[in-house]
C-alpha positions in Angstrom: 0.0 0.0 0.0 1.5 3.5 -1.1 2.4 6.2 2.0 -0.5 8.6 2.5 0.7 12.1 0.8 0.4 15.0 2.1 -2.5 16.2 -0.2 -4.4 13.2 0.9 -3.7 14.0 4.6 -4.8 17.6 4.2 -7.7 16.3 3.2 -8.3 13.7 5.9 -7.7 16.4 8.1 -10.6 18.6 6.4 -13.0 15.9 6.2 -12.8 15.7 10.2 -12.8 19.1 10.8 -16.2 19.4 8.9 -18.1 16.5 10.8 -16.6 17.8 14.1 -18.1 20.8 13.3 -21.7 19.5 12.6 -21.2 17.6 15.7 -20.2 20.5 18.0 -22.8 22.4 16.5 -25.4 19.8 17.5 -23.6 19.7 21.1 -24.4 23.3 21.4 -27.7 24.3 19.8 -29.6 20.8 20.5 -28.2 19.5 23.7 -27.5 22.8 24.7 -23.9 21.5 26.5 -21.8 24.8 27.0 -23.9 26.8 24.1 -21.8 29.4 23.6 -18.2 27.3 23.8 -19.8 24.8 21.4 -20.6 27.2 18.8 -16.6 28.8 18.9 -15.6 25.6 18.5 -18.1 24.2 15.6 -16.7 27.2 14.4 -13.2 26.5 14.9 -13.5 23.4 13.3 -15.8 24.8 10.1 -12.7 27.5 9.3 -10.3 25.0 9.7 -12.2 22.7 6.9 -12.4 25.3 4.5 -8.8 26.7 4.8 -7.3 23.0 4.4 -9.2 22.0 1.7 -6.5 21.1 -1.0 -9.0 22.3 -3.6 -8.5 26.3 -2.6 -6.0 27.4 -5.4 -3.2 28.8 -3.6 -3.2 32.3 -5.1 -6.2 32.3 -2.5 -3.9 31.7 0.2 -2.9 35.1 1.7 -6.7 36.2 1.3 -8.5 33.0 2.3 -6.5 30.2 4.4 -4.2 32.3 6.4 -6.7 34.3 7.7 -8.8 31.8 8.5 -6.3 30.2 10.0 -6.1 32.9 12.6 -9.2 33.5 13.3 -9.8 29.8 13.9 -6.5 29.2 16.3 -8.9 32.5 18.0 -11.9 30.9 18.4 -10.4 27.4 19.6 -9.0 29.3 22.5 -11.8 31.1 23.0 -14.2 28.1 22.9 -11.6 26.2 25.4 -11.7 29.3 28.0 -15.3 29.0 27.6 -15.3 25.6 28.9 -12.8 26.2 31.7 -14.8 28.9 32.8 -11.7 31.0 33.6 -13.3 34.3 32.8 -15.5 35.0 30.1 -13.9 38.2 28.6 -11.9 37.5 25.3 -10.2 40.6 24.7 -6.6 39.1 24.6 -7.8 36.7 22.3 -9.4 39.0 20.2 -6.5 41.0 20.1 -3.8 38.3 19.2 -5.9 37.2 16.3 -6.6 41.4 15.2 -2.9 41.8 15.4 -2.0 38.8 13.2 -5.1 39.5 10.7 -3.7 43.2 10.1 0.1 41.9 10.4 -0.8 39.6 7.5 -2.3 42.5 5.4 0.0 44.4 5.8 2.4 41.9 3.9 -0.1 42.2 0.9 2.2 43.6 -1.0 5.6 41.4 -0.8 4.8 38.4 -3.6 6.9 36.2 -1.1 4.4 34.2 1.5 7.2 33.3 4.1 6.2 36.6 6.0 2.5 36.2 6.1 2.9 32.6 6.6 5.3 33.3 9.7 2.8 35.5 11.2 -0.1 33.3 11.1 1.9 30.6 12.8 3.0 32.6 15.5 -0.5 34.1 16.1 -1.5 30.4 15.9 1.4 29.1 18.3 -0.1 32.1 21.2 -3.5 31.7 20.7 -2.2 27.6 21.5 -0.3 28.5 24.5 -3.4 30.8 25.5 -5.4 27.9 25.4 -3.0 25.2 27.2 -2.7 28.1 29.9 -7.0 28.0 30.3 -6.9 24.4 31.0 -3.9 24.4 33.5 -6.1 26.8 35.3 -9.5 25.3 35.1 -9.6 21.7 34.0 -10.5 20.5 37.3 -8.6 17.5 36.4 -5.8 16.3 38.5 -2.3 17.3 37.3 -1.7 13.8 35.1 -4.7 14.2 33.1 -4.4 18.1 33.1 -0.9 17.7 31.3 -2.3 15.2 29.0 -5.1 17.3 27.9 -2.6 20.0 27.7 -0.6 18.6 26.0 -1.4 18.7 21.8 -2.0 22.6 22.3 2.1 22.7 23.4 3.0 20.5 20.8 0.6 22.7 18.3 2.2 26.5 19.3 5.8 24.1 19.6 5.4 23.4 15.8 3.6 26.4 14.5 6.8 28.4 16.3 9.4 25.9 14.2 7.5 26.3 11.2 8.0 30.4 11.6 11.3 30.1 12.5 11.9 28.2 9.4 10.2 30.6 7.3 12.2 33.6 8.6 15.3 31.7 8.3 16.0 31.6 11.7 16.7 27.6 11.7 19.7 25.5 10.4 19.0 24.5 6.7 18.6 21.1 7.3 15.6 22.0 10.2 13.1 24.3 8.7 10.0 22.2 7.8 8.3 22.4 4.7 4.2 23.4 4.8 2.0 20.9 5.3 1.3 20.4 1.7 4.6 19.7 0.9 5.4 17.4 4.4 3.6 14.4 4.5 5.1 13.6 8.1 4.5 17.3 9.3 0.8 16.8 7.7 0.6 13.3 10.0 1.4 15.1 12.7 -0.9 17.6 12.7 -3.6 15.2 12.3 -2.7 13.4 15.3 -2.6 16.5 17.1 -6.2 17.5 15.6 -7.6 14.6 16.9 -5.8 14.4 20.6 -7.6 18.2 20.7 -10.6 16.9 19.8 -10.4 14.1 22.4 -9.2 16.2 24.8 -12.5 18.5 24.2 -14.7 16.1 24.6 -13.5 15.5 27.7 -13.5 18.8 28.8 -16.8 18.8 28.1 -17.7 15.2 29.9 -15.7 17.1 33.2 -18.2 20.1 33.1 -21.5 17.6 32.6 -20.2 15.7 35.7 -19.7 18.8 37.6 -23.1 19.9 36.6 -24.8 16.6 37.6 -22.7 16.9 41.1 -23.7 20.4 41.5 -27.6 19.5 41.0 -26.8 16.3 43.2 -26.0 18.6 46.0 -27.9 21.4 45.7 -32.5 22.5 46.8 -33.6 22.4 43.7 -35.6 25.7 44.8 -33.5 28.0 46.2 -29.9 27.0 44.9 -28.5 26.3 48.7 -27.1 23.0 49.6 -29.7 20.1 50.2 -29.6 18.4 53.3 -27.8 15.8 52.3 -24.7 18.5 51.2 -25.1 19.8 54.8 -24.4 16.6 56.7 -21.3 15.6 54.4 -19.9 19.5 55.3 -20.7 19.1 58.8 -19.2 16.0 59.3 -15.6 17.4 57.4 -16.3 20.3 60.2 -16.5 17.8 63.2 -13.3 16.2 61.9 -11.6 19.7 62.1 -13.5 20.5 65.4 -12.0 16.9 66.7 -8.4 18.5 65.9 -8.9 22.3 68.0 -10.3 23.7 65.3 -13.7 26.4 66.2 -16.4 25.7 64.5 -20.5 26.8 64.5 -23.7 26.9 63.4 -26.6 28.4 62.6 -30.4 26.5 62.2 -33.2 28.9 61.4 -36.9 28.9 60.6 -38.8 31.5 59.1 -41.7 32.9 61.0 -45.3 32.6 60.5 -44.5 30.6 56.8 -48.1 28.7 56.8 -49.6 32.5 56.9 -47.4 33.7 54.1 -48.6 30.4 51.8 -52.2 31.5 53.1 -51.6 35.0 51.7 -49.5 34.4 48.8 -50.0 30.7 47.3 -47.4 28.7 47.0 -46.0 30.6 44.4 -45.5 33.1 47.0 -44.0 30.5 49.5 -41.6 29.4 47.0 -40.7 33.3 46.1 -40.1 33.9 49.9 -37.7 30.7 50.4 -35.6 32.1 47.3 -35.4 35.2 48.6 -33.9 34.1 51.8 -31.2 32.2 50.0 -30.5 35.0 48.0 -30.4 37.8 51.0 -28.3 35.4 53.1 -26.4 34.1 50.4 -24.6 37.9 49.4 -23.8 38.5 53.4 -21.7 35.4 54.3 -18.3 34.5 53.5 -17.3 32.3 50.4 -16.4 29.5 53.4 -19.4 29.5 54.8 -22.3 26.9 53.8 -26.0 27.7 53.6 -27.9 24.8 53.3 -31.8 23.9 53.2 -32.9 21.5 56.0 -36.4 21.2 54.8 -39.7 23.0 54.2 -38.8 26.5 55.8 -35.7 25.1 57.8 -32.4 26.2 56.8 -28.6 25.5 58.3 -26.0 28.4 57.7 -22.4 26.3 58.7 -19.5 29.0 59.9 -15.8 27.3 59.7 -13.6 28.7 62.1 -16.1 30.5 64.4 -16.4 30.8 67.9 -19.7 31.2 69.8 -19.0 35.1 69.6 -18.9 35.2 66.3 -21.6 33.2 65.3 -23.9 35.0 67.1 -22.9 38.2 65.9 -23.6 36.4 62.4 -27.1 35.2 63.2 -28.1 38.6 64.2 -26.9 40.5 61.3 -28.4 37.7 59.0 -32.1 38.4 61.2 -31.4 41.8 60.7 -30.6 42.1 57.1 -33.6 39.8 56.1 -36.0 42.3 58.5 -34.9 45.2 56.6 -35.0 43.4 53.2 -38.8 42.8 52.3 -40.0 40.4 49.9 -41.6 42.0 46.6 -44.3 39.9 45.1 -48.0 41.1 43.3 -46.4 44.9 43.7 -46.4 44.7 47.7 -43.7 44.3 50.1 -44.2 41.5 52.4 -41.7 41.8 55.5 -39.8 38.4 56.1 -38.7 37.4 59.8 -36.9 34.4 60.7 -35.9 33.1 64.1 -32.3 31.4 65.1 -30.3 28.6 67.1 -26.8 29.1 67.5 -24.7 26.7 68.5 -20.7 25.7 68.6 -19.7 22.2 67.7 -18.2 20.5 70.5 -15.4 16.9 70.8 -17.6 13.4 70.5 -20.3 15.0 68.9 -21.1 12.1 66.4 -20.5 14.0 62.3 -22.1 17.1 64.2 -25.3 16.0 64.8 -25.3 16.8 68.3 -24.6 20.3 67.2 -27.2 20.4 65.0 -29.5 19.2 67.7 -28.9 21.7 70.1 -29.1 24.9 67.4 -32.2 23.6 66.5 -33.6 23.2 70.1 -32.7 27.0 70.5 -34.6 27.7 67.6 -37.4 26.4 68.8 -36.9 28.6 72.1 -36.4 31.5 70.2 -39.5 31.0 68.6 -41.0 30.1 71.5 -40.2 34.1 73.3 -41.5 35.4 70.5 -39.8 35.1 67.0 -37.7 37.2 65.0 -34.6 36.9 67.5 -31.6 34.5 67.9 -30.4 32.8 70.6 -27.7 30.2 72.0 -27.9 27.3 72.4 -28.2 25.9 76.6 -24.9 25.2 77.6 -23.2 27.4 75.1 -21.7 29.8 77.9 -19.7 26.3 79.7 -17.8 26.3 75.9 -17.4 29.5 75.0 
């Protein structure tokens, strides 16, 4: 059987490209999997099919495939910080591949190619490093599988920085590659390194559904705080801590008179006042604390390294700041009061269930003197 050419390959390689982008397409407008990362990368893929096609004459070259070269290497990394969630803004992005599109114009009127082709690899080769840098940050993966994933976008900038260096004459005569068309192991190459991307994509993608399906796993469906069962697992990593020294507390809270607000508002209106708890109490804690939803109206707020003092102080600017916060609904203000049980976790408590216990006992008292107020739990002053 003869060796694959590198005409053939090129082609290969834009065959793939096409149906990749059909399928990221579908990813992203039927599934709806990371929408907006989907479509950069459908489009990544679509570019990259048109530019490699053998049949584009190469007078087209400067004006077609180089460009679209750039832009593509610009939407892979934009699509791939999409995924990583690293931050949404694009600007560097967007200016690496404006740079290299006007860098490559500017060359319009030398009839050699070696100068626009150097720019578009080395806009290509950053816009890979860009990328590789996105998924060190944000893969989520642990550091073998990070560097593996990583790893085609460093040997992608690696080659597109030989292949400029050989175009500007800056390598040895006997190391500057020839263009894919012309370097049927250079062409190979690349399509090895197309594919690992596209692997590695995919499971980037995987990674961020199981997140998602962990994230709904753990979380009240309703109002976006933890579900009970979220709450035990971090109280019980709190107990272990507590065992070692460490001060730790909690908050259990109810809020007041709920059956009237479901008689008043529906259950619509229930709901609307239970999401606008999370939401008020959510904004005032710290990014270590845990709010979590107990059941019904009952929720747990868990406060790492916290003392009785400061827990309390806690409860009673989270009463206040849901007093002075009304619920809106059917152009009214309906005011919202909620009652709290403080209470420190203690050594032997059993995953911190005995702390959980007593704040909830104290709830119950503070509701019993009237509502609206927070209180310790009994014993709290022998611990504090």
């Amino acid at each position: 059987m003869p060796p694959l050419d590198a005409t053939t390959l090129l082609t290969v390689i834009a065959v793939i490209d096409a149906v990749a982008c059909g399928v990221w397409l579908a990813l992203g407008q039927v599934l709806r999997i990371a929408p907006r990362a989907a479509r950069r990368i459908s489009a990544y893929h679509g570019l990259l099919a048109l530019a490699w096609w053998p049949a584009i004459p190469g007078s087209m070259e400067r004006l077609v495939a180089l460009p679209l070269d750039i832009v593509a290497a610009g939407l892979l990394a934009a699509g791939v910080r999409g995924l990583m969630r690293v931050r949404y803004q694009a600007w560097d992005i967007v200016a690496v591949v404006v740079i290299g599109l006007l860098a490559t114009a500017v060359t319009a009127g030398d009839p050699d190619l070696s100068t626009a082709r150097a720019v578009s690899n080395l806009a290509g080769g950053v816009l890979a490093l860009m990328a590789a840098r996105d998924i060190a940050v944000g893969a989520g993966f642990g550091a073998g599988i990070t560097g593996v994933v990583m790893l085609p976008y460093l040997l992608l900038a690696g080659g597109c920085f030989w292949r400029m260096g050989g175009l500007l004459g800056w390598m040895p005569a006997g190391l500057a590659p020839a263009g894919l068309g012309a370097n049927a192991p250079l062409a190979m190459l690349r399509l090895a390194v197309d594919l690992t991307i596209a692997t590695g994509l995919i499971a980037l993608v995987m990674q961020r559904l199981i997140a998602r399906v962990r994230h709904l796993t753990r979380r009240d469906a309703l109002t976006g705080a933890l579900n009970r069962r979220a709450v035990e697992e971090h109280l019980a990593r709190l107990q272990a801590l507590t065992e070692r020294g460490r001060p730790n507390a909690l908050l259990v809270l109810d809020v007041d008179h709920f059956k009237r607000i479901n008689d008043e508002l529906g259950h619509a209106g229930g709901d609307a006042a239970l999401q606008h708890l999370a939401a008020v109490f959510g904004d005032a804690l710290r990014d270590t604390d845990c709010l979590g939803r107990l059941g019904g109206e009952e929720f747990a707020v868990l406060l790492p390294e916290t003392a009785l003092g400061g827990a309390m102080d806690v409860a009673e600017r989270l009463r206040r700041r849901l007093q002075e916060r009304p619920l809106t609904w059917g152009n009214q203000l309906w005011p919202i009061s909620a009652s709290f049980g403080v209470a420190t976790m203690r050594s032997g408590d059993v995953n911190g269930q005995g702390a959980l216990s007593r704040a909830d006992a104290a709830m119950y008292a503070a509701k019993a003197r009237g509502r609206n107020r927070v209180l310790p739990a009994a014993g709290e002053a022998e611990f504090a």
